[in-house]
KEBA-713262 format. One record per residue: x, y, z of N, C-alpha, C in turn; residue number from 1; residue in one letter. Coordinates in steps of 0.1 Angstrom, whole numbers. Layout:
// KEBA-713262
- X  Y  Z  X  Y  Z  X  Y  Z  NUM  A
...
***
This chain:
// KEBA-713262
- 143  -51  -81  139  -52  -67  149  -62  -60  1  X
- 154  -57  -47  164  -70  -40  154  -72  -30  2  X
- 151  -84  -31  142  -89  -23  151  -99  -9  3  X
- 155  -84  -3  164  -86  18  159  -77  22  4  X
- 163  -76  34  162  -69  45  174  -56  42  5  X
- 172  -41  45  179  -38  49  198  -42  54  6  X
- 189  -47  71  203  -48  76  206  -61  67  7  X
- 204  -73  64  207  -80  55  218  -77  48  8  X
- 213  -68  43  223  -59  30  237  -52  33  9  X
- 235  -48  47  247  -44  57  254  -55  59  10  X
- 249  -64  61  259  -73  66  270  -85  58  11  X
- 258  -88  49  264  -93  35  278  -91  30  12  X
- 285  -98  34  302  -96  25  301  -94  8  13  X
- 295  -105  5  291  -106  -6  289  -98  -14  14  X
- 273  -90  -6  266  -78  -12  275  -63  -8  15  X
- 284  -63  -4  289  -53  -1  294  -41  -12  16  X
- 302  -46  -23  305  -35  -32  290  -29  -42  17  X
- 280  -37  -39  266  -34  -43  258  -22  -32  18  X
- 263  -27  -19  261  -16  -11  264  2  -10  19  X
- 279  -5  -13  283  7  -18  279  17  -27  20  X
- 279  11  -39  277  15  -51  264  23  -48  21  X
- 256  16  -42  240  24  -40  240  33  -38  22  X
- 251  36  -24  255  45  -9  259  59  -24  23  X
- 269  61  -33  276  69  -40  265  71  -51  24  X
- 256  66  -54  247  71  -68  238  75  -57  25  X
- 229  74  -46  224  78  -43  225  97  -40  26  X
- 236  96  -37  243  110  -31  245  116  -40  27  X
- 249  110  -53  244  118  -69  233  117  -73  28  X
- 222  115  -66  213  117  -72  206  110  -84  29  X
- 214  98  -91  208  92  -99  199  79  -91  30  X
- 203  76  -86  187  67  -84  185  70  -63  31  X
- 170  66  -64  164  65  -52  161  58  -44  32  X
- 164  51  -32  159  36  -27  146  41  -21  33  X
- 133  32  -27  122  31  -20  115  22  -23  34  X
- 109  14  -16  100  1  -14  87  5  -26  35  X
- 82  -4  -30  78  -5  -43  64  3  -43  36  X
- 57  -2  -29  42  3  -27  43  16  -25  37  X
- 54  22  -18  54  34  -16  54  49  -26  38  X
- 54  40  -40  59  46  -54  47  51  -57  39  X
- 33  40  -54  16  44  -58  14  59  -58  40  X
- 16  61  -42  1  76  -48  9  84  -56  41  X
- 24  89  -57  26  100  -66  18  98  -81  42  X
- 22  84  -81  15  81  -97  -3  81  -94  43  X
- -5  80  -87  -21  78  -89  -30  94  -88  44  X
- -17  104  -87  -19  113  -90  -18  122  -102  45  X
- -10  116  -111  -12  123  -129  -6  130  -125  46  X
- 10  139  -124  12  154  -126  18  151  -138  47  X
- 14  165  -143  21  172  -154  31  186  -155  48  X
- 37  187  -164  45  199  -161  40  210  -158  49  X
- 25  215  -164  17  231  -155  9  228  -143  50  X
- 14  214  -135  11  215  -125  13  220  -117  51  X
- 1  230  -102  9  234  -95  4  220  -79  52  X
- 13  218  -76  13  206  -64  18  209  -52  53  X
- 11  204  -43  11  203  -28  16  188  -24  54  X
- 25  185  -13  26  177  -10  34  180  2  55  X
- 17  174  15  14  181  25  20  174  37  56  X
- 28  162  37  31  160  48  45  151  40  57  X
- 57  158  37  66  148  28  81  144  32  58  X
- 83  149  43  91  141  45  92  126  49  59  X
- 103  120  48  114  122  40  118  126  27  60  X
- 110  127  23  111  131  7  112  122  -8  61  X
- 110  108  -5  108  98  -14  102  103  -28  62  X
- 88  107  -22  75  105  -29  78  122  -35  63  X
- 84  130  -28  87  145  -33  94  143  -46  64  X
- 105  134  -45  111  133  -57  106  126  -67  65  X
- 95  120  -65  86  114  -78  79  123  -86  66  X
- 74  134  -74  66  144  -77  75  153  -84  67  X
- 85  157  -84  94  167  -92  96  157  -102  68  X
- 100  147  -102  102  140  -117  92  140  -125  69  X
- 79  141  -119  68  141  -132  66  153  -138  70  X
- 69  164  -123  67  177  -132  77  182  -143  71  X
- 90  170  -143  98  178  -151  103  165  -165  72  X
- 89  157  -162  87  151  -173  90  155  -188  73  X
- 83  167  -186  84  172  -201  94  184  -207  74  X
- 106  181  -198  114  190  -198  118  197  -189  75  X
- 133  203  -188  135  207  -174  132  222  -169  76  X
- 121  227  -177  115  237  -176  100  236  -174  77  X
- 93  234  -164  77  230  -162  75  248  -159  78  X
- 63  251  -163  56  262  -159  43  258  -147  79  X
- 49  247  -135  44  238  -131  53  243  -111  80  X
- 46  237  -104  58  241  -94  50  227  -79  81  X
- 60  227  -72  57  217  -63  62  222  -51  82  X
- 52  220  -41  56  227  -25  56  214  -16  83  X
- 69  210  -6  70  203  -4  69  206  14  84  X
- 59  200  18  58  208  33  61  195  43  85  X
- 61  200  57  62  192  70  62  200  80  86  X
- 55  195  92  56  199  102  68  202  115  87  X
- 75  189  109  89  185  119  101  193  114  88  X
- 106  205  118  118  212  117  129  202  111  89  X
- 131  194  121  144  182  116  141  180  105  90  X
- 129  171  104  130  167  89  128  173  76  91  X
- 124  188  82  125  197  69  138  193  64  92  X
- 150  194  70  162  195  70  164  184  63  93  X
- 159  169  65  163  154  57  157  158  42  94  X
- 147  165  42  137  163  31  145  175  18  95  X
- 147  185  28  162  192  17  173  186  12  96  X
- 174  176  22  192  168  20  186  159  4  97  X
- 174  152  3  173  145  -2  166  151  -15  98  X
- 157  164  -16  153  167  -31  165  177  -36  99  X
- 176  181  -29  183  193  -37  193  186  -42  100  X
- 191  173  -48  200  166  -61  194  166  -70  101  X
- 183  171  -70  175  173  -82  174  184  -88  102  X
- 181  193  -83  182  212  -85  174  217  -97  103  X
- 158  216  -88  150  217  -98  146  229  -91  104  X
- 141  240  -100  137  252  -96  124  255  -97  105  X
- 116  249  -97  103  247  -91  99  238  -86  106  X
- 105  246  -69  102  242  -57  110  248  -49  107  X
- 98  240  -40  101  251  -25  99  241  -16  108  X
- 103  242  -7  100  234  12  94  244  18  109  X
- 80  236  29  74  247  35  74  242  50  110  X
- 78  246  67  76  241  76  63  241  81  111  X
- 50  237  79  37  240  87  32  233  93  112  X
- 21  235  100  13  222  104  3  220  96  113  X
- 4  208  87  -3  207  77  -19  207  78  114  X
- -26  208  90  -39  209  95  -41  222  94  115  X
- -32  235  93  -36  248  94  -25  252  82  116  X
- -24  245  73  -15  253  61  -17  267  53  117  X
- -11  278  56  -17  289  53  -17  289  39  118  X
- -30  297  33  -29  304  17  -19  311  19  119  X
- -13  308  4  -5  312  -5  -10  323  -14  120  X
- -8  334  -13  -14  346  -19  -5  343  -38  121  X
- -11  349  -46  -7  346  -57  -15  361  -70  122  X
- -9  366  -72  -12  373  -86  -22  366  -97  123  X
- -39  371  -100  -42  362  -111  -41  367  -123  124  X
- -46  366  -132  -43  377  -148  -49  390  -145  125  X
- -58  392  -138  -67  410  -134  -55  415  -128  126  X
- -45  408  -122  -34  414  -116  -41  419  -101  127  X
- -49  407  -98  -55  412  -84  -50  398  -72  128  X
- -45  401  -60  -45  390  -55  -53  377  -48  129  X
- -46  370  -49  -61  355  -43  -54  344  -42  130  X
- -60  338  -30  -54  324  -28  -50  314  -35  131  X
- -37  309  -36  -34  298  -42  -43  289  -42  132  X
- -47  279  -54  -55  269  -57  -44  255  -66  133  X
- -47  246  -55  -33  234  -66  -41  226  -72  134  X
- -36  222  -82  -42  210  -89  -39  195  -88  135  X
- -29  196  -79  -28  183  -72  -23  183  -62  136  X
- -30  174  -46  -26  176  -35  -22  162  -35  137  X
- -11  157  -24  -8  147  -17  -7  145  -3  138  X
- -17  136  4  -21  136  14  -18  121  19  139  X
- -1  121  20  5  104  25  7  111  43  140  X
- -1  108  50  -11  114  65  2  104  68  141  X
- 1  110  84  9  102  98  -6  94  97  142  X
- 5  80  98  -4  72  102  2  60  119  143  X
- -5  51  119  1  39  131  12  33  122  144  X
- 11  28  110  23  21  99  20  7  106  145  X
- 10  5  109  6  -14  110  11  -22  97  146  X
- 9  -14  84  12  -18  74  24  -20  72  147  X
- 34  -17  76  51  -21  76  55  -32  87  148  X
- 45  -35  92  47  -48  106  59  -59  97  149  X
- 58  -62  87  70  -72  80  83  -69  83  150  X
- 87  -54  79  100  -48  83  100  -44  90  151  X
- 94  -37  101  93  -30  113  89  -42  122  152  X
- 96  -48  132  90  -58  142  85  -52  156  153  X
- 92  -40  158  87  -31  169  71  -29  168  154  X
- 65  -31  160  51  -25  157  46  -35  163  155  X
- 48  -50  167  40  -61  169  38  -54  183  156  X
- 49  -47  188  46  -49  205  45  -36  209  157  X
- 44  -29  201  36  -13  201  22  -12  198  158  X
- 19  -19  186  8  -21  184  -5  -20  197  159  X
- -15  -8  188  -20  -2  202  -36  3  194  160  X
- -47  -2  192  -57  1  186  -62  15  191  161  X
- -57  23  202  -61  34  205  -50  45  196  162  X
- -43  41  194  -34  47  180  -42  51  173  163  X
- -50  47  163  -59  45  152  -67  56  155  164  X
- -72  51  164  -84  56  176  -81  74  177  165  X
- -69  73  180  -65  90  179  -56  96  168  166  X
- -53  90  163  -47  96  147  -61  99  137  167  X
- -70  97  137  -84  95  133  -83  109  126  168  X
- -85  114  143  -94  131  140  -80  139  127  169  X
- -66  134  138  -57  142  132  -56  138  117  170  X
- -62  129  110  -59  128  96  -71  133  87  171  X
- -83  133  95  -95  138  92  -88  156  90  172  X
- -84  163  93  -83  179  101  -70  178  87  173  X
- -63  169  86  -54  172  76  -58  169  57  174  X
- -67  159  59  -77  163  44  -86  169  44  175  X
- -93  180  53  -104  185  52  -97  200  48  176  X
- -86  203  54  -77  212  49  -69  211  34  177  X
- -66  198  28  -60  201  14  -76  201  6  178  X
- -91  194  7  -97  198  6  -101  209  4  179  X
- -98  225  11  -99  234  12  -95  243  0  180  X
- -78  238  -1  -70  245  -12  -69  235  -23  181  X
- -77  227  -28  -81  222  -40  -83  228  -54  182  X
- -81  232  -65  -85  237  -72  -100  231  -80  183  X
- -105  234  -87  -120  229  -93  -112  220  -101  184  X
- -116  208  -102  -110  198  -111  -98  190  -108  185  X
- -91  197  -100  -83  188  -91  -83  174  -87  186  X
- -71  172  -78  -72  154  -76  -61  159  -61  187  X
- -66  149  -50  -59  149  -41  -58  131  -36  188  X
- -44  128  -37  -41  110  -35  -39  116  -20  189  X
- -50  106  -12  -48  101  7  -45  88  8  190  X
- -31  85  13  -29  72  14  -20  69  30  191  X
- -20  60  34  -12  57  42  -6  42  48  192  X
- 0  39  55  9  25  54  7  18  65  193  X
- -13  17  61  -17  14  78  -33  9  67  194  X
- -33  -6  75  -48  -12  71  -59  -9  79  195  X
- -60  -3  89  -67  -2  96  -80  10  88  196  X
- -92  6  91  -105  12  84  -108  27  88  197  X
- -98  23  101  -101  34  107  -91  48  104  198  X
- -84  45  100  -71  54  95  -71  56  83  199  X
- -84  51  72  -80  53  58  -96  53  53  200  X
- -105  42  53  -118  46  49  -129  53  57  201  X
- -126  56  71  -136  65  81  -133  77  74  202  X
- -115  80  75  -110  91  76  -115  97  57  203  X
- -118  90  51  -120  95  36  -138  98  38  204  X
- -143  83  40  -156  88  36  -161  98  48  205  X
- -160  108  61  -165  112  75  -160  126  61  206  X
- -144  127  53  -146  136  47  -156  146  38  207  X
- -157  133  29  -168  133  17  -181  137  20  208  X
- -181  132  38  -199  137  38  -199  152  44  209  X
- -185  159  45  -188  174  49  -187  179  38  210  X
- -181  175  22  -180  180  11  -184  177  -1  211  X
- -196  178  -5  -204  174  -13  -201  178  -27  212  X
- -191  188  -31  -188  193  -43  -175  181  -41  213  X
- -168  173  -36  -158  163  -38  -164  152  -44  214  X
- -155  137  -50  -160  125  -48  -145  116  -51  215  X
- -148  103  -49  -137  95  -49  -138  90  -67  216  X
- -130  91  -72  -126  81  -85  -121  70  -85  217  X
- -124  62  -91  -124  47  -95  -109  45  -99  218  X
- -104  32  -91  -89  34  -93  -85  25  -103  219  X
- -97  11  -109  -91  0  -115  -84  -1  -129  220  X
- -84  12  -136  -74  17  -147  -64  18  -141  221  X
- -56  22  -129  -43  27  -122  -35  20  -122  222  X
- -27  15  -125  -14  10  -122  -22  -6  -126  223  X
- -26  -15  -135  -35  -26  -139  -29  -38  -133  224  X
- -15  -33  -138  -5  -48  -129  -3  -53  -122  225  X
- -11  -40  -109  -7  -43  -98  -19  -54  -90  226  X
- -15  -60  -82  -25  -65  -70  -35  -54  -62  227  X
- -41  -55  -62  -47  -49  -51  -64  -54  -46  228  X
- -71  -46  -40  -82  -54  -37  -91  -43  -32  229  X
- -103  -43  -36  -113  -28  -33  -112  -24  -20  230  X
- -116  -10  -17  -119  -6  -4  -130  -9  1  231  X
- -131  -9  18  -142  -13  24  -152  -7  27  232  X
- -164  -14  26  -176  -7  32  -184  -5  41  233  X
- -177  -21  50  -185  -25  64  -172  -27  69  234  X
- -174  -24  82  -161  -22  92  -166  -22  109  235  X
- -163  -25  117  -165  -25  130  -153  -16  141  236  X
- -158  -9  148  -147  -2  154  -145  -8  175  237  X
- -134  -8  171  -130  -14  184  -123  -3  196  238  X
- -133  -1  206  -125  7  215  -110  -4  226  239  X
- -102  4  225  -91  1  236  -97  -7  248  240  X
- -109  -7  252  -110  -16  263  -113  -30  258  241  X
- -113  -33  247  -118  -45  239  -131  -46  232  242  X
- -143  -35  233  -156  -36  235  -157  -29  219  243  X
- -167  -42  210  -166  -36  199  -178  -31  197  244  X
- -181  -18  183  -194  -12  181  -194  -16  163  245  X
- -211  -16  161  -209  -14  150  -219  -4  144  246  X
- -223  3  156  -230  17  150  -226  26  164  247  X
- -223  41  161  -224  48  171  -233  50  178  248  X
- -250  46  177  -258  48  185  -253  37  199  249  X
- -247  26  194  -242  19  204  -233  19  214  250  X
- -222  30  209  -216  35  221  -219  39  236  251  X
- -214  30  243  -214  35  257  -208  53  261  252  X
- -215  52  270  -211  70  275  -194  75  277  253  X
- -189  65  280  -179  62  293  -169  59  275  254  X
- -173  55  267  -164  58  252  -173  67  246  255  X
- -175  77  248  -176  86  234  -169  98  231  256  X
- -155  97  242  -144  107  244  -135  104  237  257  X
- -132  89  234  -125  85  224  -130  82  212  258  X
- -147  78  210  -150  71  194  -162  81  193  259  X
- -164  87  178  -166  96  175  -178  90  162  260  X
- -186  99  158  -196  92  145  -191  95  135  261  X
- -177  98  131  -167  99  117  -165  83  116  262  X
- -162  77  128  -157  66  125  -163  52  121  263  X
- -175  55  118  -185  42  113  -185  47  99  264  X
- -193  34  94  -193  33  75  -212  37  70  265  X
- -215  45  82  -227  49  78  -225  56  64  266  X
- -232  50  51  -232  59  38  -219  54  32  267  X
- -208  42  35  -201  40  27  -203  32  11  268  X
- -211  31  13  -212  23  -1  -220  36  -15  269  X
- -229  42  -5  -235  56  -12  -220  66  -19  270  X
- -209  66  -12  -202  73  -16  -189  70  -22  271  X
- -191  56  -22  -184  44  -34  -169  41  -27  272  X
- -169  38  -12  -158  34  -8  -147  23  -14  273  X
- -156  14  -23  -150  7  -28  -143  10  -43  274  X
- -137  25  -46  -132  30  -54  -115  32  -46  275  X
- -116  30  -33  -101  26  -28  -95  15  -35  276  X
- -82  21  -30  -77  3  -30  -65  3  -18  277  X
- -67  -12  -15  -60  -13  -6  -48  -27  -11  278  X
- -39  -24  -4  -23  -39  -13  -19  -40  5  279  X
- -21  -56  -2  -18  -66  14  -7  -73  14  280  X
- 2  -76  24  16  -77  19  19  -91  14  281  X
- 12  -102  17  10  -114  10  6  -114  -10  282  X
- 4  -100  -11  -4  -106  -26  5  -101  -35  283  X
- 18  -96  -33  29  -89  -41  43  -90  -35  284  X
- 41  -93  -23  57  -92  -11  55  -83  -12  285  X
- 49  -75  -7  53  -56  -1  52  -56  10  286  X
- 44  -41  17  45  -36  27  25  -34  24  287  X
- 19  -33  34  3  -28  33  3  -11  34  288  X
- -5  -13  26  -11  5  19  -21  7  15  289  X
- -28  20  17  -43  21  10  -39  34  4  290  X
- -49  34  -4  -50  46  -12  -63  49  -17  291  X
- -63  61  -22  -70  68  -29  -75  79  -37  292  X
- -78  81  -45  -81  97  -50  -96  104  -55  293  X
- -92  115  -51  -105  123  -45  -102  134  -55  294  X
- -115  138  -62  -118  151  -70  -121  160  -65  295  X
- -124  169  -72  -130  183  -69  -137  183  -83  296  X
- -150  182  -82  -159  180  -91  -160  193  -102  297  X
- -158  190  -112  -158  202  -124  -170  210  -121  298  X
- -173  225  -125  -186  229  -127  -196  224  -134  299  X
- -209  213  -134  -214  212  -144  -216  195  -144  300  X
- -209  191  -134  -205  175  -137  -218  171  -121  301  X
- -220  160  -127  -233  159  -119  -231  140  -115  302  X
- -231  134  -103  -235  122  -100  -249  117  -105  303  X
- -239  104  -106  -250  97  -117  -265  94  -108  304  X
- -264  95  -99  -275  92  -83  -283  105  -93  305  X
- -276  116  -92  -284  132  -86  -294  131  -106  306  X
- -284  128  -117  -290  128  -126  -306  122  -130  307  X
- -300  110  -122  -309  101  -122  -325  106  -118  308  X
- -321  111  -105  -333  115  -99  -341  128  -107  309  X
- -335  138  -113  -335  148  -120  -343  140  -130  310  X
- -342  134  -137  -344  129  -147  -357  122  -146  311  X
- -363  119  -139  -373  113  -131  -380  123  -123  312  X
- -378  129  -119  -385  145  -118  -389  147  -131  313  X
- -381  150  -139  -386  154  -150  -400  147  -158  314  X
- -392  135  -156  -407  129  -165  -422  129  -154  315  X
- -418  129  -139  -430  128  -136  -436  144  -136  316  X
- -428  153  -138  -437  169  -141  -443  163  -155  317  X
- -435  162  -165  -446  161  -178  -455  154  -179  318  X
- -454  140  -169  -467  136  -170  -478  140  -160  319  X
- -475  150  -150  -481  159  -145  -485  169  -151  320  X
- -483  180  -161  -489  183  -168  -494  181  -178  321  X
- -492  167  -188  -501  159  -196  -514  162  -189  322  X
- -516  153  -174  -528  152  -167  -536  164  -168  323  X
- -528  177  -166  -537  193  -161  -539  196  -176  324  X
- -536  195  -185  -537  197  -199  -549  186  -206  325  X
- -553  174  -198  -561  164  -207  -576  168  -199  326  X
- -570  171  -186  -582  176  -176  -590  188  -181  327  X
- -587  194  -186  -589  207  -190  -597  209  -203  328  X
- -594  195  -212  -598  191  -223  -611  185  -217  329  X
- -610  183  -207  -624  174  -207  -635  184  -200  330  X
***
């Protein structure tokens, strides 16, 4: 890790033939420059070589090339494949410049809008057709990037809490969609480079409560070494005119065009928000990021809440029919 700045690095006489050197292996493709935090969700998503992966919003293509490295972990033949999409024409174009040093042949670039990403028709063993199903999505969402305020200083005076406020829905509409094309047992990492509650645990848990066959997994096995610190469960949302709420029945009329009831923590702790994690740039020297990963619940796999209660049904039937059985005796 060189712990400068960028332009630092430009300017440096010193560092210069180090500059260089970077500038020429990069273009061969043996190593990648990217900031440390940004390395998380590919890993917090497990691929393997029969993976087939989505990765729904990727340019520039950092985190794409993590994703082809794991798939070809096990050799440079995965029976595994990785679709690398974005909305922005241009940067389809950066995001090609940057994974075709890897001339890996499973994959593809897709241009869409990742809110309406069409199925992928696919051949199954009946030899009948049916929508693609991935077993691992990546959902690093447009976010505000409050969280890069260290190296980005333009953000101090951009900085704009109606940002938040309207990237909301659009990041909601882009996991409710890889949601969609999930496969059963699946894992989809949503992360983005923005602390705000409102751009990372509204937008996760407003999901979870339209999809009840999902849930969040517990991250504190993941990466052990790292710093990080649970996700939230209480949060307060702030409209642009200053005026804060901390339930939407409280909303004024005159804001409910902008603040919405996705955006409170009604039910966050029921749906275990604190299975995020969130890295603050003081506790590692990074940049701020949240993360997280979300299942697609096996057939058969049951929350420990729903068991519970089952279970407790159960005993009070049998000792409801003990009663009609002793009654009966008498």
């Amino acid at each position: 890790k060189i712990n400068m700045s960028r332009q630092m690095l430009l300017t440096s006489e010193t560092l210069f033939e180090l500059h260089q050197f970077m500038i020429s292996e990069v273009e061969r493709g043996s190593i990648a420059r990217q900031e440390a935090v940004s390395m998380i969700p590919p890993l917090c998503l497990d691929v393997k070589s029969h993976h087939t992966v989505l990765d729904m919003c990727a340019a520039p293509g950092s985190k794409t090339i993590q994703l082809l490295e794991a798939l070809h972990a096990d050799g440079p033949s995965p029976t595994g494949l990785v679709i690398a999409n974005d909305g922005d024409n241009k940067r389809c174009y950066m995001l090609s410049t940057q994974t075709k040093r890897l001339n890996s042949l499973a994959f593809m670039i897709t241009n869409e809008d990742a809110t309406r990403f069409p199925n992928l028709k696919v051949y199954n063993s009946e030899g009948q057709l049916e929508n693609l199903k991935y077993d691992r999505i990546l959902c690093d969402v447009p976010c505000s990037g409050d969280g890069t305020m260290r190296k980005n200083y333009a953000i101090w005076k951009k900085w704009d809490q109606a940002k938040a406020v309207g990237i909301h829905k659009l990041q909601r509409r882009i996991l409710l969609r890889a949601m969609d094309m999930l496969a059963e047992g699946g894992r989809i990492v949503y992360s983005t480079c923005s602390l705000n509650p409102l751009e990372n645990e509204a937008t996760v848990l407003s999901c979870l409560k339209n999809r009840s066959e999902f849930r969040l997994l517990p991250t504190d096995d993941l990466l052990p070494e790292l710093k990080r610190v649970p996700g939230l469960t209480k949060w307060r949302v702030l409209h642009s005119s200053g005026t804060w709420y901390d339930r939407f029945e409280d909303v004024e009329e005159k804001h409910l065009k902008a603040i919405n009831s996705t955006m409170f923590p009604d039910g966050a702790e029921e749906h275990n928000m604190q299975y995020c994690m969130r890295v603050y740039p003081h506790l590692q020297n990074t940049g701020g990021f949240f993360i997280c990963v979300i299942e697609r619940k096996p057939t058969g796999v049951k929350e420990e809440k729903q068991e519970k209660e089952e279970e407790d049904g159960g005993q009070m039937k049998k000792e409801e029919d003990g009663e009609e059985v002793k009654n009966e005796g008498e």
